[in-house]
C-alpha positions as CSV (number, residue, x, y, z in Angstrom):
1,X,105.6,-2.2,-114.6
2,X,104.4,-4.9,-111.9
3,X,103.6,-3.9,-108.6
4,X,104.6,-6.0,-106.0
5,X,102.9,-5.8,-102.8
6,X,104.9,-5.3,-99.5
7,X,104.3,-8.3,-98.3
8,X,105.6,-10.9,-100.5
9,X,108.3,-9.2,-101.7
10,X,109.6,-9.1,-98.0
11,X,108.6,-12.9,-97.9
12,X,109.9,-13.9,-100.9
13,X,113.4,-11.7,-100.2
14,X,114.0,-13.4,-96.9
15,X,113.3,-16.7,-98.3
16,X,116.1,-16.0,-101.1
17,X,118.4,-14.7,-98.2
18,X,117.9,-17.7,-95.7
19,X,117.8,-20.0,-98.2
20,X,121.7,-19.1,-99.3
21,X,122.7,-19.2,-95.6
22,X,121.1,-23.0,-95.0
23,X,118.9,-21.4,-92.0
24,X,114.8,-22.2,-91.5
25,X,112.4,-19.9,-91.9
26,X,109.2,-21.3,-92.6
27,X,108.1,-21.5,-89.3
28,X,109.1,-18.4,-88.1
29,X,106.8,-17.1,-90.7
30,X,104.0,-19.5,-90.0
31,X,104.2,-18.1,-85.9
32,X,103.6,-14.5,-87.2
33,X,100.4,-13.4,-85.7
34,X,97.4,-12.8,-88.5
35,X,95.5,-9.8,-88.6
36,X,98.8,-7.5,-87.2
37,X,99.0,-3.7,-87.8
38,X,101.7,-2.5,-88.9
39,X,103.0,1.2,-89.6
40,X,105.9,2.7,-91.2
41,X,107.3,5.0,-88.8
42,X,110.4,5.5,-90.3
43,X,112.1,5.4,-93.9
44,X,114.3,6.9,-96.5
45,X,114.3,6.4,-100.3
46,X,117.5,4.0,-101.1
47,X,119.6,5.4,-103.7
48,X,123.0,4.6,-105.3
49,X,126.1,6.0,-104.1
50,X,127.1,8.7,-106.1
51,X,130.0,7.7,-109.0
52,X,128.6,3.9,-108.4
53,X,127.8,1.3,-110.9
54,X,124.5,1.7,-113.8
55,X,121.4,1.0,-111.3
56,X,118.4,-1.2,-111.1
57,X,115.9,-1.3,-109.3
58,X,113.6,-3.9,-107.8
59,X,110.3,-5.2,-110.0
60,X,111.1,-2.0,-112.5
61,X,113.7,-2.6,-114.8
62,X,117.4,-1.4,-115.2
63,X,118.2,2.5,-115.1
64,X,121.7,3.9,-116.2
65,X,123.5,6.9,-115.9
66,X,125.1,9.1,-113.8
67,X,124.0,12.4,-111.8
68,X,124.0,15.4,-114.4
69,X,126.9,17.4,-113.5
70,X,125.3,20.6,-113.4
71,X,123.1,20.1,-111.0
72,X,122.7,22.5,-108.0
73,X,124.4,22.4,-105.1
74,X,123.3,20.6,-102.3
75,X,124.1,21.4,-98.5
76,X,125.6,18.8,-96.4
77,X,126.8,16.4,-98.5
78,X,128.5,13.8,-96.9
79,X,131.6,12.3,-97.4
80,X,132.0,9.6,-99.9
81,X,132.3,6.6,-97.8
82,X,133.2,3.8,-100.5
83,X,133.1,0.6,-98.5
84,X,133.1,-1.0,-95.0
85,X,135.0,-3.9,-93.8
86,X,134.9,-5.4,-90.3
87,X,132.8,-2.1,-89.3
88,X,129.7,-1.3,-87.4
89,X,127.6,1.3,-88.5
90,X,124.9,2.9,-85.8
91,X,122.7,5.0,-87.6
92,X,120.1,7.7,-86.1
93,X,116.4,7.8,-86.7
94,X,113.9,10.0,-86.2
95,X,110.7,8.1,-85.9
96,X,107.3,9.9,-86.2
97,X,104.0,7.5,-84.4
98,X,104.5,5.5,-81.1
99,X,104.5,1.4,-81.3
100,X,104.8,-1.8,-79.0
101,X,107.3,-3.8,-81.4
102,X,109.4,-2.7,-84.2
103,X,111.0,-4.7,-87.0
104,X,113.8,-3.3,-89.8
105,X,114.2,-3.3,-93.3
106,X,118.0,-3.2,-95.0
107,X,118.2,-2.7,-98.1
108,X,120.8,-4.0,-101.1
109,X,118.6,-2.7,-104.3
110,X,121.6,-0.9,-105.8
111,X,124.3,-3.3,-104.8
112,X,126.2,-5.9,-107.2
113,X,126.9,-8.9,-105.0
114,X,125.5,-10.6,-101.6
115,X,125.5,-8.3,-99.1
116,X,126.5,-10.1,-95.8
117,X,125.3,-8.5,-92.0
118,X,127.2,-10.2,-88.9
119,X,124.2,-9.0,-86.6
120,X,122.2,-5.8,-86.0
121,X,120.4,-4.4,-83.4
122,X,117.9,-1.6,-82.5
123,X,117.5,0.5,-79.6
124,X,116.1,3.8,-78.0
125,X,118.6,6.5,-78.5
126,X,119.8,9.0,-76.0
127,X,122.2,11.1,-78.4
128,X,125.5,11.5,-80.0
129,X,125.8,7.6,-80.2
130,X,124.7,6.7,-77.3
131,X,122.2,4.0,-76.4
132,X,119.6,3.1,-73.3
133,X,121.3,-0.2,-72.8
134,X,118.2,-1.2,-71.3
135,X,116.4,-0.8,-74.9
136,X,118.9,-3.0,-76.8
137,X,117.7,-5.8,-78.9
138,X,119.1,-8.2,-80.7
139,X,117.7,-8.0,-84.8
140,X,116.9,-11.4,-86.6
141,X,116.2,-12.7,-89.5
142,X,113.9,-15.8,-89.9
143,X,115.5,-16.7,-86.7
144,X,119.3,-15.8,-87.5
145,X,121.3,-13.1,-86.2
146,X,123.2,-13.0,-89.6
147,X,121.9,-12.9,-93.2
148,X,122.6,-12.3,-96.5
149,X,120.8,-9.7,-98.9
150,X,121.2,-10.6,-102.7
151,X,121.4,-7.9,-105.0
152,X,118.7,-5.5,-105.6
153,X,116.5,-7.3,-102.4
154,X,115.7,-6.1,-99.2
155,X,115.1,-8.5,-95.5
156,X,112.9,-7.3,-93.2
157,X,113.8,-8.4,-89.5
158,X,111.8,-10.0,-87.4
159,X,109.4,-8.4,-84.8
160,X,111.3,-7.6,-81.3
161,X,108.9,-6.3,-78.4
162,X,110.4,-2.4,-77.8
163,X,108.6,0.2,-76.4
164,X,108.9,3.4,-79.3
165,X,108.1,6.8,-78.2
166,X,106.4,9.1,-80.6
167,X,108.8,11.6,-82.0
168,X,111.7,10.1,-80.5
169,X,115.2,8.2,-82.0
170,X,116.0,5.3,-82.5
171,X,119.9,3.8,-83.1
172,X,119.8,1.0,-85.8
173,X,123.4,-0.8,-85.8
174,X,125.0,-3.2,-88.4
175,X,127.9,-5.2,-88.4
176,X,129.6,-6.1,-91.8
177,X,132.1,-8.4,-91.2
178,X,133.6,-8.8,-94.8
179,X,134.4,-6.3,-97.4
180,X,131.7,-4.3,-99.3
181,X,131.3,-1.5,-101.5
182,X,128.4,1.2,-100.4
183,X,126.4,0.7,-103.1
184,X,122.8,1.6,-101.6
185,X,122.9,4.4,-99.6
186,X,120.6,7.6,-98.2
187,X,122.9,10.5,-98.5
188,X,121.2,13.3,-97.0
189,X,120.7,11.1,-93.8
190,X,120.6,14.7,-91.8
191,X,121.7,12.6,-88.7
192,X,125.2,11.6,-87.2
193,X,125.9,8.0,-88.2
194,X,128.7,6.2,-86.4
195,X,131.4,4.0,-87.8
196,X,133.7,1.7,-85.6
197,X,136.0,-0.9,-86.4
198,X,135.3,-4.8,-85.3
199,X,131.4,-5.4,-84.0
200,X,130.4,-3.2,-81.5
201,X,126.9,-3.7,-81.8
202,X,125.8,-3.7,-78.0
203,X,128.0,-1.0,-76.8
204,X,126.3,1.9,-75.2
205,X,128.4,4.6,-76.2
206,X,130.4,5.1,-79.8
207,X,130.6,9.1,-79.6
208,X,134.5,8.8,-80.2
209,X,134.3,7.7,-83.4
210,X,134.2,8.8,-87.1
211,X,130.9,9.6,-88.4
212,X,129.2,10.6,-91.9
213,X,125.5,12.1,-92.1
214,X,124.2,9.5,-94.2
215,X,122.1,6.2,-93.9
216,X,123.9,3.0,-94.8
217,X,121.7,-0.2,-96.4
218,X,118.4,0.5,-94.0
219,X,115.5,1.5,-95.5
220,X,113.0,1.5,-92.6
221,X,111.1,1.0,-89.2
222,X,107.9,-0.2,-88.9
223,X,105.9,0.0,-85.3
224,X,103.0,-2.5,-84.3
225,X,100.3,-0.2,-84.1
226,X,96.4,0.0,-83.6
227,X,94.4,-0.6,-86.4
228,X,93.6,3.2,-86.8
229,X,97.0,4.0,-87.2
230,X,97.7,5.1,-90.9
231,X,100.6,6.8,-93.1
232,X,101.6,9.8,-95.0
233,X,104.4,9.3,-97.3
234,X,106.4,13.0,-98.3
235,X,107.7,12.0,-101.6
236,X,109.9,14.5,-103.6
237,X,112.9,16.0,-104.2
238,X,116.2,17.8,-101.7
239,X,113.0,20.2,-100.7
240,X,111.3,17.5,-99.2
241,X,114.3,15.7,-98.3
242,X,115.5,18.4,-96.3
243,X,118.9,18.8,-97.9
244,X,119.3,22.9,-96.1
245,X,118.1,21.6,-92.4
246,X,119.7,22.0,-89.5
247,X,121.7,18.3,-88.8
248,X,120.4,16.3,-85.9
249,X,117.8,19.3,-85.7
250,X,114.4,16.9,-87.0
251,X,113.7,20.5,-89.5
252,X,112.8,19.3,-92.3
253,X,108.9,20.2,-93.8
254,X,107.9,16.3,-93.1
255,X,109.5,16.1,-89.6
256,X,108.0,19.8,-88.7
257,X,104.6,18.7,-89.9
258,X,105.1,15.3,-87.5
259,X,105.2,17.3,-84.6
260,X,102.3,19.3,-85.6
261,X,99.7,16.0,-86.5
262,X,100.7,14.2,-83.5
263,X,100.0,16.9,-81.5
264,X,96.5,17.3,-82.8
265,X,93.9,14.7,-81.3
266,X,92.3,14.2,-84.9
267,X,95.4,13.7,-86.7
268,X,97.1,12.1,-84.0
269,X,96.8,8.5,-85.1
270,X,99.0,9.2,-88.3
271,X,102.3,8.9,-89.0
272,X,104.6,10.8,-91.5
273,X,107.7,9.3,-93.2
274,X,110.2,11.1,-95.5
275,X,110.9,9.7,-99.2
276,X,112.5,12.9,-100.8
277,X,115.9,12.4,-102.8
278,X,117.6,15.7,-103.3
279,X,118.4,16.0,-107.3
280,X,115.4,13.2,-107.9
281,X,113.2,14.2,-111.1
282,X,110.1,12.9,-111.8
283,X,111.1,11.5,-116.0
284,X,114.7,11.0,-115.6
285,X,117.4,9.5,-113.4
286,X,118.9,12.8,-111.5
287,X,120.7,12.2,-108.3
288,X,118.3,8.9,-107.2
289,X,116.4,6.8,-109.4
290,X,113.7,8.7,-111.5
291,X,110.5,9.2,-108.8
292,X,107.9,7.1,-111.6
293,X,110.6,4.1,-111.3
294,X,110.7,4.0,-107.6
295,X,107.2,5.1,-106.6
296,X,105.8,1.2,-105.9
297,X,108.5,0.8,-103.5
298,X,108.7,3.8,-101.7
299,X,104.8,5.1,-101.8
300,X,102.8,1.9,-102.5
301,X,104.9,-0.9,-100.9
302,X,104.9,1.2,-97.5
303,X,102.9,-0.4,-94.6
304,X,99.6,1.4,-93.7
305,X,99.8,4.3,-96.4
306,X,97.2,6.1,-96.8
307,X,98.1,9.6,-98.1
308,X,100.7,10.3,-100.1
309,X,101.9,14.1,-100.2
310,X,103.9,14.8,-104.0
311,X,106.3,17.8,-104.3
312,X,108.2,16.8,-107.3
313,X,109.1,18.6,-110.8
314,X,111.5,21.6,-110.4
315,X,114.8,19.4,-111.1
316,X,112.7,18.4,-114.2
317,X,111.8,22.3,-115.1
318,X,115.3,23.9,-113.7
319,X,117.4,21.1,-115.8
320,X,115.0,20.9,-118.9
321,X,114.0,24.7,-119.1
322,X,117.9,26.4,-119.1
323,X,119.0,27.7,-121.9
324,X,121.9,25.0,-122.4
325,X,120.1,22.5,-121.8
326,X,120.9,18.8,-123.6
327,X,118.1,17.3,-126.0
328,X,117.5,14.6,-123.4
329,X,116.4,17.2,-120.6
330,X,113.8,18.4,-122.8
331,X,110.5,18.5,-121.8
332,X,106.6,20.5,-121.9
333,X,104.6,21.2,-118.6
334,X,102.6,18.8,-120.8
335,X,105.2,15.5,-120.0
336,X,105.5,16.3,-116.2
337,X,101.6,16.9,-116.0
338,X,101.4,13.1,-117.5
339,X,104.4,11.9,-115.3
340,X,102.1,13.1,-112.3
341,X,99.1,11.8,-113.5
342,X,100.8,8.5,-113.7
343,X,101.7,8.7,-110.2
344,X,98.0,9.9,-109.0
345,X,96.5,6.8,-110.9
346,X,99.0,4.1,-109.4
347,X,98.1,5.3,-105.9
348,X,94.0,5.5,-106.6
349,X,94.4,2.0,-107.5
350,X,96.0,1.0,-104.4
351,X,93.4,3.5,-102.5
352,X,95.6,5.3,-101.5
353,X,94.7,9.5,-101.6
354,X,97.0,11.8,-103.2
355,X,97.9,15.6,-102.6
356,X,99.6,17.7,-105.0
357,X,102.0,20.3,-103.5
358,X,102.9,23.4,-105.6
359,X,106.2,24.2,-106.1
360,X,108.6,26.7,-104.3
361,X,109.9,29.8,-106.2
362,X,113.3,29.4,-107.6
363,X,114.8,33.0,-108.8
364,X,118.1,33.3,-108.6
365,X,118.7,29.5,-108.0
366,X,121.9,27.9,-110.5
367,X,119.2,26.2,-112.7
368,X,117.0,29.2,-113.1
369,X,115.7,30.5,-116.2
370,X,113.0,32.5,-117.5
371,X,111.3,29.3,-119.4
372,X,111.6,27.7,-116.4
373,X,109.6,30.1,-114.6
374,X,106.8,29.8,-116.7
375,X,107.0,26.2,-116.7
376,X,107.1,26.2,-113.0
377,X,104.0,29.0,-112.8
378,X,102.1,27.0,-115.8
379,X,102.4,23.7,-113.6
380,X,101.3,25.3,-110.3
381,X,98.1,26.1,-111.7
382,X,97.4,22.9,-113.3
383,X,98.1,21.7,-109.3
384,X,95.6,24.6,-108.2
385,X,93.0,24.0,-110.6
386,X,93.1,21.0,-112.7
387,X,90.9,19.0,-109.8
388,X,93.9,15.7,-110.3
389,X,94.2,15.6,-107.1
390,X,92.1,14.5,-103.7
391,X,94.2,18.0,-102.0
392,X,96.3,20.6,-102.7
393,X,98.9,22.3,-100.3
394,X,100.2,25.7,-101.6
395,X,103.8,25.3,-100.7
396,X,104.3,28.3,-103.3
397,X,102.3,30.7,-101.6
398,X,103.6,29.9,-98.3
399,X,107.5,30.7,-99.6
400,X,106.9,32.9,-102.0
401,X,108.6,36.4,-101.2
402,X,105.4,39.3,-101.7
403,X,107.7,41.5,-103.2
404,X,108.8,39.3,-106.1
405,X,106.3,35.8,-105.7
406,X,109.2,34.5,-108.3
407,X,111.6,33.8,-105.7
408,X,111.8,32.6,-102.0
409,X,111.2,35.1,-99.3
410,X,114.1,36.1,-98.0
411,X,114.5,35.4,-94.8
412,X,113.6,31.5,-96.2
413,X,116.5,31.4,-98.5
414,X,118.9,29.7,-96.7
415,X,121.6,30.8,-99.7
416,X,120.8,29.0,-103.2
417,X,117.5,30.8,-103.6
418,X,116.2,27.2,-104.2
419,X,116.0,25.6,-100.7
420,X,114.8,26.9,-97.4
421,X,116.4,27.0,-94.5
422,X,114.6,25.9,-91.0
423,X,111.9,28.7,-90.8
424,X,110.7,28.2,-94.4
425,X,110.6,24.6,-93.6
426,X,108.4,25.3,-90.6
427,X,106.2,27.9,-92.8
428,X,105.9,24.6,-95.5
429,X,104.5,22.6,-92.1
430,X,102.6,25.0,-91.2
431,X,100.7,25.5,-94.9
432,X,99.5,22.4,-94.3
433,X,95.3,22.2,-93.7
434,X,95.4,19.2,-90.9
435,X,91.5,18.7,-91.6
436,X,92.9,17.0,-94.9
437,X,93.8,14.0,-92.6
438,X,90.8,14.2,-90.3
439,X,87.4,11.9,-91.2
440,X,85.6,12.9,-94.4
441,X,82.6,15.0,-91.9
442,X,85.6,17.5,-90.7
443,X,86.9,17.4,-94.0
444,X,83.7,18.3,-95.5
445,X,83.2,21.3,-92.5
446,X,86.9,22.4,-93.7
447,X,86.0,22.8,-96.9
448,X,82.9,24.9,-96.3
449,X,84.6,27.7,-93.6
450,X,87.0,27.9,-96.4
């Protein structure tokens, strides 16, 4: 597969997009600052609407099929919105670092024609769909307000001077003027998106209006940032996606674990961003494209990654391992150790460090089976023990109930026996050894206390 760096994938995407509208861009590029930080903040893994066309991809080839249909259950789905048309979406974000400017990524990789914006705008958001009017800016895109995404492409706006709190919200909205079928999508969005008819982009208030939980076509926030600044990406399945949080809550392990490094002075300087899909596998297509398919753009293609956390593999095991399983679900502990070990070696080459994270116990859970269980157990060690990876976080022990390590304490389970609810999110945040982040000296010092 070819890996495409951030960069000129975003340059060569906004090219393609001006360039259908007529607009110039080549000197808005050119009066870009060199030598600018800049930091993810902000992101969520695009995936296909559920029930939607056979899905590609961007630099990695064309993926078909649709969700298995016995997968388990996942909390909050959202309604299936199928289109917009003369709408305005404003969409809640939870950002994680602080930053001077910001600039936005929208995303069209599952979509099958153009997709067209009428304008978008960011701002600092004061809750249920309401804005600091003061905080509004206008989004562009080499220069224009509107701008067209081709299929499977992405435009990245350019930079507008906002102030960005750490561990506060922003409101993204985007006006579609023409018809258009929601074809890339983040479905567990976990926050209150609003939807009005006609553009309504700069008024403050919308909390009258329907909503969905999901994200719509965006894809990310970046901050301008000090050169310290660097980034974790959580990257994983509903566990890490946070599919049993409380909405509008910010409860999920990665935003938990937010609070806690930018409340510590060593770790402070780091910022966290959440690329779980619930149903996503690591081998095969699940509810999301399969995690080796999309891990250059949603690990490697991230700005200022320098960790990358890993809690993948249970779909894999829970739809592989069950006793009526299909032939193309089948799989060893042996495949999914060499799935992760192609992950680990894509990121080293990048330089960018890798923790494995053990997976939670799953008695009791829809997909369970004894098989499984071993699978799951046999894989946990190889985690532990087979020195892959630069860190391990021992989300297993941290869930596991002591009177039955098979399955999730109980006052975790939030009823599936597979995800947590809030407090065994936090006790995943809290599992986590912060001198991991910190220079290699305190790292070292960790290491021997332990």
């Amino acid at each position: 597969m070819r890996i495409q760096a951030r960069a000129a994938r975003h340059r060569a995407t906004v090219l393609f997009s001006v360039a259908l509208m007529a607009a110039p861009l080549a000197s808005n590029l050119a009066a870009q600052p060199a030598g600018e930080h800049w930091v993810a903040t902000w992101a969520a893994s695009p995936q296909p609407r559920a029930g939607g066309p056979p899905r590609t991809i961007q630099s990695t080839g064309a993926l078909k099929g649709n969700p298995p249909a016995n997968a388990p259950a996942r909390a909050n789905a959202p309604a299936q919105i199928t289109g917009f048309h003369n709408q305005t979406i404003r969409m809640t974000v939870p950002v994680s670092i602080a930053g001077t400017s910001v600039r936005v990524e929208f995303s069209n990789a599952y979509g099958t024609e153009a997709l067209r914006i009428g304008g978008a705008h960011v701002a600092l958001d004061v809750g249920t769909g309401v804005i600091d009017p003061k905080s509004d800016r206008e989004l562009k895109f080499g220069g224009s307000a509107s701008f067209s995404i081709p299929p499977g492409a992405v435009a990245i706006s350019d930079p507008v001077e906002l102030s960005v709190p750490k561990l506060s919200e922003l409101a993204v909205s985007v006006y579609l003027p023409e018809e258009v079928s929601v074809l890339t999508m983040h479905n567990t969005g976990l926050h209150t998106t609003y939807i009005t008819s006609d553009e309504t982009l700069s008024i403050a208030s919308l909390s009258a209006v329907p909503t969905s939980n999901s994200w719509y076509f965006l894809s990310s926030v970046d901050v301008l940032a000090p050169a310290s600044d660097g980034l974790i990406v959580a990257f994983g399945d509903s566990i890490t996606d946070g599919a049993t949080s409380t909405n509008d809550a910010n409860k999920s392990w990665p935003s938990q674990l937010a609070g806690r490094l930018l409340a510590n002075p060593a770790t402070s300087h780091l910022a966290i961003v959440n690329q779980g899909i619930s149903g996503n596998r690591v081998l095969r297509d699940g509810t999301g494209t399969n995690a080796l398919a999309r891990f250059d753009r949603d690990v490697i293609a991230q700005p200022g990654v320098k960790w990358v956390m890993i809690l993948e593999g249970i779909n894999d095991i829970g739809q592989g391992a069950r006793e009526n399983a299909s032939p193309d679900n089948a799989l060893t502990v042996d495949d999914l150790i060499g799935g992760m070990n192609q992950l680990i070696g894509r990121a080293h080459m990048h330089g960018i460090k890798v923790i494995g994270c053990t997976l939670t116990p799953y008695k009791g859970a829809a997909y369970y089976s004894d098989k499984g269980e071993e699978m799951r157990e046999a894989y946990n060690q190889w985690i532990r023990t087979g020195k892959a990876f630069d860190a391990v976080v021992d989300f297993d022990k941290a869930t596991e109930d002591p009177a039955d390590p098979k399955q999730i304490r109980p006052e975790y389970n939030i009823r599936d026996h597979l995800h947590p609810n809030d407090a065994g999110y936090k006790a995943m945040a809290d599992a986590v050894n912060l001198a991991i982040f910190a220079p290699t000296v305190a790292r070292t010092t960790a290491a021997k206390k332990r």
